[in-house]
C-alpha positions in Angstrom: 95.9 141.2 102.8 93.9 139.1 100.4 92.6 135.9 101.5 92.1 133.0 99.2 88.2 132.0 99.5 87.0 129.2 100.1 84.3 127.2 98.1 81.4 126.1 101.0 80.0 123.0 100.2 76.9 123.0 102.6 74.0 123.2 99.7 76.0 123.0 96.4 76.5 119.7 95.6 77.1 117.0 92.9 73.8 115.6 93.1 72.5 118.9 91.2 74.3 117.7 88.1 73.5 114.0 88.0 74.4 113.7 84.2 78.2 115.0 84.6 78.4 113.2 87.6 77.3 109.9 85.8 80.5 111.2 82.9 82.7 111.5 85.5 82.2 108.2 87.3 82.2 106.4 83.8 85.8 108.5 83.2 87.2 107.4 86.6 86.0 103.5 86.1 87.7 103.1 82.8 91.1 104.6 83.7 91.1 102.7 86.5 90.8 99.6 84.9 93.6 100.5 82.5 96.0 101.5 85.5 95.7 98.3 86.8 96.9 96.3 84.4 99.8 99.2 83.3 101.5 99.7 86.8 99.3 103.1 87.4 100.0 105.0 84.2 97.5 105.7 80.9 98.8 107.1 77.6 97.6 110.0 75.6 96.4 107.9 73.2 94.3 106.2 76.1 92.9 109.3 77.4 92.0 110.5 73.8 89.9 106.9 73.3 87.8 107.4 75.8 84.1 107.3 75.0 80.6 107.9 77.0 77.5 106.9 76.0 78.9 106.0 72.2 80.5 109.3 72.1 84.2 110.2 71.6 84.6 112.1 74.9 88.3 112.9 75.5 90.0 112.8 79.0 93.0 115.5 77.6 93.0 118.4 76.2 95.1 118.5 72.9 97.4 121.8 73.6 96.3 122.8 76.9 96.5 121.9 80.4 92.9 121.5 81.6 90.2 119.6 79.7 86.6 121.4 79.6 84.6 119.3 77.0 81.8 121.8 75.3 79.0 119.3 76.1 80.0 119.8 80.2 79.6 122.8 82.4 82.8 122.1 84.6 86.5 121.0 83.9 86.8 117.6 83.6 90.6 117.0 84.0 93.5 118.9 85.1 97.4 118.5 84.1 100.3 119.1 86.3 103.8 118.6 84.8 107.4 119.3 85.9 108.6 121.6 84.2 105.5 122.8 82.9 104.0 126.5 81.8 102.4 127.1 85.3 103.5 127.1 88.5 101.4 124.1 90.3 103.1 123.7 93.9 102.1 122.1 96.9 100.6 124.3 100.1 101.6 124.0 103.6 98.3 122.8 104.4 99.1 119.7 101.7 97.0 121.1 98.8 98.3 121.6 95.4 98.3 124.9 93.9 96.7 125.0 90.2 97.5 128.2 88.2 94.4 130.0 86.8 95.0 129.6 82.5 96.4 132.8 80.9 94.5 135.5 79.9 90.9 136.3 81.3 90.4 135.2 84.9 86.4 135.0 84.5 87.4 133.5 80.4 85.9 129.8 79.3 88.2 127.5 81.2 89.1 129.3 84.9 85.0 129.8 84.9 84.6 125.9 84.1 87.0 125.7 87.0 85.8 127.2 89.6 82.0 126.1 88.7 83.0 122.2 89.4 84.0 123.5 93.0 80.6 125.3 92.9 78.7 121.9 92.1 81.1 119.7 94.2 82.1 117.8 91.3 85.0 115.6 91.0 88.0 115.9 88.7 90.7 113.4 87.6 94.6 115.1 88.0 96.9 113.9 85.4 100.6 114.2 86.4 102.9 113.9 83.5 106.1 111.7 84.0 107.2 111.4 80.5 106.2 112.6 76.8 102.8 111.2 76.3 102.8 108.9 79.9 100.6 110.4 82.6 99.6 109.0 86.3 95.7 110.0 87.1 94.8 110.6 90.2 91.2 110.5 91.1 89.0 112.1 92.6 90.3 115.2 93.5 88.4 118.6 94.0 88.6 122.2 93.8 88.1 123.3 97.6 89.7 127.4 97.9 90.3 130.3 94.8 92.2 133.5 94.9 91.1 135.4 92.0 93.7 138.0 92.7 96.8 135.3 93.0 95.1 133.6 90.2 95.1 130.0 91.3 92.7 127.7 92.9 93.3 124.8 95.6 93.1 120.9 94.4 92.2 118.6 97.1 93.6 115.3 96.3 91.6 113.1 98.9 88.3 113.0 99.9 89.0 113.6 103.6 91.0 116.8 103.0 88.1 118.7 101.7 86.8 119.3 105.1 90.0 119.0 107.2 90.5 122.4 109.2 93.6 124.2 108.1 96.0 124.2 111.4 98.7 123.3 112.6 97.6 120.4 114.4 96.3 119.0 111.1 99.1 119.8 109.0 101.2 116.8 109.2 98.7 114.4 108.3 97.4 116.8 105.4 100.9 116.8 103.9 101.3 112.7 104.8 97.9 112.3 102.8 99.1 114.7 99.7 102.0 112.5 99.9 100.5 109.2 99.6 98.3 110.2 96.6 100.5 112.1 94.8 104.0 110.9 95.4 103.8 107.3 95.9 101.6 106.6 92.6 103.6 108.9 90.4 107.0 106.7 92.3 105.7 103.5 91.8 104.6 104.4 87.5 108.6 105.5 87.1 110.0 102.1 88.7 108.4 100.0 87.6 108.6 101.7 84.2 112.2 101.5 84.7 112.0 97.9 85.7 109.7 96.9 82.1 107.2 96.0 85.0 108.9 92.8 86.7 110.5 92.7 89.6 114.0 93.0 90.2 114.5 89.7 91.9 112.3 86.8 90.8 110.9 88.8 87.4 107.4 88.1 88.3 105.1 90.5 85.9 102.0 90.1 87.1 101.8 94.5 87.4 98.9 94.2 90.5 101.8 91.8 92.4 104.5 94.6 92.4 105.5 97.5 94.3 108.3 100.5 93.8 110.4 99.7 97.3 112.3 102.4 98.7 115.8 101.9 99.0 116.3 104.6 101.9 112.5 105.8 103.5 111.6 109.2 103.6 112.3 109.1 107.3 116.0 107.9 106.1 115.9 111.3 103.9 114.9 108.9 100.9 113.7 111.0 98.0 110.7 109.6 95.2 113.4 109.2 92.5 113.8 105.9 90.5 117.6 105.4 91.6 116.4 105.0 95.2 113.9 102.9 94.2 113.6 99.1 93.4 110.6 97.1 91.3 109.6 94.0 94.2 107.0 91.7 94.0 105.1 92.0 97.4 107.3 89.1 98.6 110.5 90.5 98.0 109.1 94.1 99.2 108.0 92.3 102.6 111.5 90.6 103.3 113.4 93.7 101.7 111.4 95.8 104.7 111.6 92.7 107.3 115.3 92.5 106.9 115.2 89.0 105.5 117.0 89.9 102.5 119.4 92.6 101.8 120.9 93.8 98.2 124.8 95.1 98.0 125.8 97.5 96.3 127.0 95.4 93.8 123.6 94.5 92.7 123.6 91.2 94.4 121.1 89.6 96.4 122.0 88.4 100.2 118.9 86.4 102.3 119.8 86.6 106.2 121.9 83.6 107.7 119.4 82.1 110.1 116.4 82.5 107.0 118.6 80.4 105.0 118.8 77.4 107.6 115.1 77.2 108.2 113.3 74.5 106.7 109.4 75.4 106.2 107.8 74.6 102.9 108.1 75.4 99.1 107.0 79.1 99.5 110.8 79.8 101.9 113.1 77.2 99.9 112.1 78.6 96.0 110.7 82.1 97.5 113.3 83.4 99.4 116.6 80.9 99.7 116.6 80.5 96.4 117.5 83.8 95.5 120.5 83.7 97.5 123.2 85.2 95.7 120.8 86.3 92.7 121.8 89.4 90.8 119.5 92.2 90.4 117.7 93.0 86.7 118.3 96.1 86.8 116.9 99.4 84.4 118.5 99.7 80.8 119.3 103.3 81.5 122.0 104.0 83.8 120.9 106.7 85.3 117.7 104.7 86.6 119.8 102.1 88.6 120.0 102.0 92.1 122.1 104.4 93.8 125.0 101.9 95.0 125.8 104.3 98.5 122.0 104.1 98.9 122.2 100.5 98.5 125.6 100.3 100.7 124.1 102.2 103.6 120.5 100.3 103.7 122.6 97.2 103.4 124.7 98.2 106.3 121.5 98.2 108.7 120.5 94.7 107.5 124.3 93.3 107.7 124.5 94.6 111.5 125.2 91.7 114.6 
């Protein structure tokens, strides 16, 4: 049976190729600083503005699905869609699957591919979520190829480069994948849903707010918007905490004893004062939250 193989890092490494390295640094910085202040998401137009050096340098490709800019020896970025032209899944061992591009497995861009797994060099994965929205993640590497299955293996984390493939390692590898893919691509949609305020108190500051899950993944929760809810860390803290609740009609309820305490601005305009407050929810209906979802996490924080 064919084996994928496995790029060994022991001598190759980024330090050979201190000039795409410095690109790729200067890449990761700048859409960085525009996820921060957009909730985690860059445009198309962004990723086409960005310049090194003086020089247009664009983070997309125009038509295609991986980026390999003619003044670089290896891809630069990668594009994973639902729905999209290749099939890019997720391993057992918590890597993602990238399909080779049609045609030529040794042609221009699956050679560009594999040679930034030869060199060590890190890539930036853009995950579409809507026409022209993407959420980067960053760094991520190339770490196995199958030539004959015509794919490759994208680390998303640093530590899963090196992590043995077993059974013992497995959970956390897919816990890891999880939490890099998931939860950033989760957190875009709500709060994209949610015009980037929160639900409760409307606070917009994007760097304040976080995509709360209405059920966990341990409840069978699934990443989708309607089981979702844009909270400032405040309201995400006393959501979790079980100092306030939200029924399924939208409305928010703050725990009886909470409400009684007397302890400074912060609890009496923070938290009792939205006693009763209805939710802003999405404009689109089908990116409210699920009212069951709602009814059976407010049932746990109703309980004696």
């Amino acid at each position: 049976m064919h084996r994928r193989r496995p790029f060994a890092g022991s001598w190759y490494t980024s330090r050979m190729v201190p000039g795409e390295l410095d690109v790729r640094r200067a890449a990761m910085a700048y859409l960085a600083e525009i996820m921060a202040a957009s909730g985690g998401v860059v445009t198309r137009a962004q990723l086409e503005a960005f310049t090194y050096l003086g020089e247009p340098l664009k983070l997309i490709d125009q038509s295609r699905g991986i980026r390999n800019p003619r003044e670089l020896t290896a891809t630069l970025s990668i594009l994973s869609q639902p729905k999209g032209p290749y099939d890019d899944v997720e391993t057992a061992d918590g890597l993602l699957r990238y399909a080779y591009r049609a045609g030529d497995p040794d042609g221009g861009d699956n050679r560009k591919l594999r040679r930034a797994a030869d060199l060590g060099l890190p890539l930036v994965l853009l995950q579409g979520i809507s026409p022209g929205v993407f959420v980067p993640t960053f760094p991520v590497y190339v770490v196995a190829d199958d030539p004959v299955g015509r794919f490759v293996e994208i680390a998303v984390d640093e530590d899963l480069r090196y992590l043995p493939r077993n059974d013992d390692t497995r959970e956390y590898a897919e816990r890891l994948t999880r939490l890099r893919l998931h939860q950033p691509v989760f957190r875009a949609r709500v709060l994209r849903a949610y015009e980037r305020a929160c639900a409760i108190c409307r606070l917009k500051h994007v760097d304040l707010l976080d995509a709360a899950h209405i059920l966990s993944d341990a409840e069978g929760g699934q990443p989708v918007v309607s089981n979702g809810l844009s909270l400032c860390k405040i309201h995400h803290a006393a959501y979790d905490r079980g100092i306030l609740g939200v029924r399924s009609d939208y409305v928010v309820q703050v725990r009886p004893d909470v409400l009684l305490e007397v302890d400074g601005p912060m609890l009496k305009h923070g938290i009792q004062a939205v006693h009763d407050a209805r939710l802003v929810l999405p404009a689109k209906l089908a990116e409210r939250p699920d009212r069951d979802l709602l009814a059976q996490r407010y049932a746990v924080f109703a309980r004696p």
